[in-house]
C-alpha positions, -999 to +999 in steps of 0.1 A: +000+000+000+027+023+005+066+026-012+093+041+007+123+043-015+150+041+012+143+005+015+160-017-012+145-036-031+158-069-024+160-065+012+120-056+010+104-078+031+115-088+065+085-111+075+060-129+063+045-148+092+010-167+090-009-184+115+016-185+143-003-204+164-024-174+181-054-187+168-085-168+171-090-165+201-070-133+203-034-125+207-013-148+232+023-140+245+042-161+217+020-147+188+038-125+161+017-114+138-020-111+145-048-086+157-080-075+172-096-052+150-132-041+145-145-015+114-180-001+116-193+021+088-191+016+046-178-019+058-186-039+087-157-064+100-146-080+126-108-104+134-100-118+163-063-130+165-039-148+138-058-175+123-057-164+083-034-135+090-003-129+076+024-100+085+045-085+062+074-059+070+098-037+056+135-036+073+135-007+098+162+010+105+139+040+116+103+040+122+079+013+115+055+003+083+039-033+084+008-049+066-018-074+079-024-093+047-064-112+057-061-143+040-101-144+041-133-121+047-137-090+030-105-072+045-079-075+022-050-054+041-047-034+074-018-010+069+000+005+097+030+034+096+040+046+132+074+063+119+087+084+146+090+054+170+128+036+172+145+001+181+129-010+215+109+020+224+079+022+242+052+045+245+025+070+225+036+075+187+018+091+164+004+065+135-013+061+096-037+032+091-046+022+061-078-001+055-085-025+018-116-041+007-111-070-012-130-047-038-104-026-039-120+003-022-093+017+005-095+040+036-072+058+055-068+078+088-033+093+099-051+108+136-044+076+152-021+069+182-001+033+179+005+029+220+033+005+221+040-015+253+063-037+243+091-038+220+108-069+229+145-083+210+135-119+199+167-131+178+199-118+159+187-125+117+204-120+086+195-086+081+192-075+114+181-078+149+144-086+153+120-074+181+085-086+184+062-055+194+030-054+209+004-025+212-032-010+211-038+012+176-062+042+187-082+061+156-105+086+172-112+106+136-127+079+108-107+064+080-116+082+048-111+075+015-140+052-002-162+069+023-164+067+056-148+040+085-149+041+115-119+019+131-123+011+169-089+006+193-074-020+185-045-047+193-015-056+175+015-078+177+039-078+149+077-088+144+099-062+134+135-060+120+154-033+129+188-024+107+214-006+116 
């Protein structure tokens, strides 16, 4: 959804992780890639967790800008750029979210707050050193776009590979 140039190309991707064993039930303490999201609006939907989730990342060496490809349902991609966040911090960070329909049709609200509570170091990878972070995404304005969305709080684990 979104092309940042400093990134090369063949270093793109830094994870694609599905069905981690989270389950959807929600998000457990080993999950790495899943959330709890609920959209009200032009589109109604509603994921618990990591079943048919899968993460993808760009190599950070500052900020962060991951996708939740929904492998069913009529979500395609939940985008999320918190930029102004570094390696291991915690805290209140200013964040973009980006919302697909499997149509096509694409919303987007950069007034959310990613509230990140942990940012923990998981291994030493090619690339890398990579941290699994956890969070609740807050969007108090709705997404516009192809109308409008609105996109209640919501949890998020993702892993992360920081550069640098």
């Amino acid at each position: 959804m979104r092309s940042h140039p400093r990134i090369c190309v063949a270093a793109l991707l830094t994870c694609i992780a599905a069905c981690d064993g989270g389950g959807d039930d929600g998000i457990t303490d080993d999950s790495t890639c899943g959330l709890v999201l609920s959209l009200a609006g032009d589109l109604n939907y509603e994921k618990s967790g990591s079943d048919d989730v899968a993460c993808l990342s760009q190599l950070q060496s500052e900020g962060m800008d991951f996708d939740y490809l929904l492998l069913s349902g009529d979500v395609k991609q939940v985008g999320v750029a918190v930029m102004t966040v570094t390696r291991g911090a915690t805290g209140s960070f200013p964040a973009t979210v980006t919302v697909q329909h499997s149509d096509e049709r694409t919303w987007t609200s950069d007034a959310c707050t990613a509230a990140i509570d942990e940012q923990s170091f998981a291994a030493t990878v090619e690339f890398g050193d990579r941290y699994r972070v956890h969070g609740v995404l807050d969007c108090p304005s709705p997404a516009t776009g192809s109308g409008s969305l609105t996109i209640a709080s919501f949890e998020f684990v993702v892993s992360v590979t920081w550069t640098g």
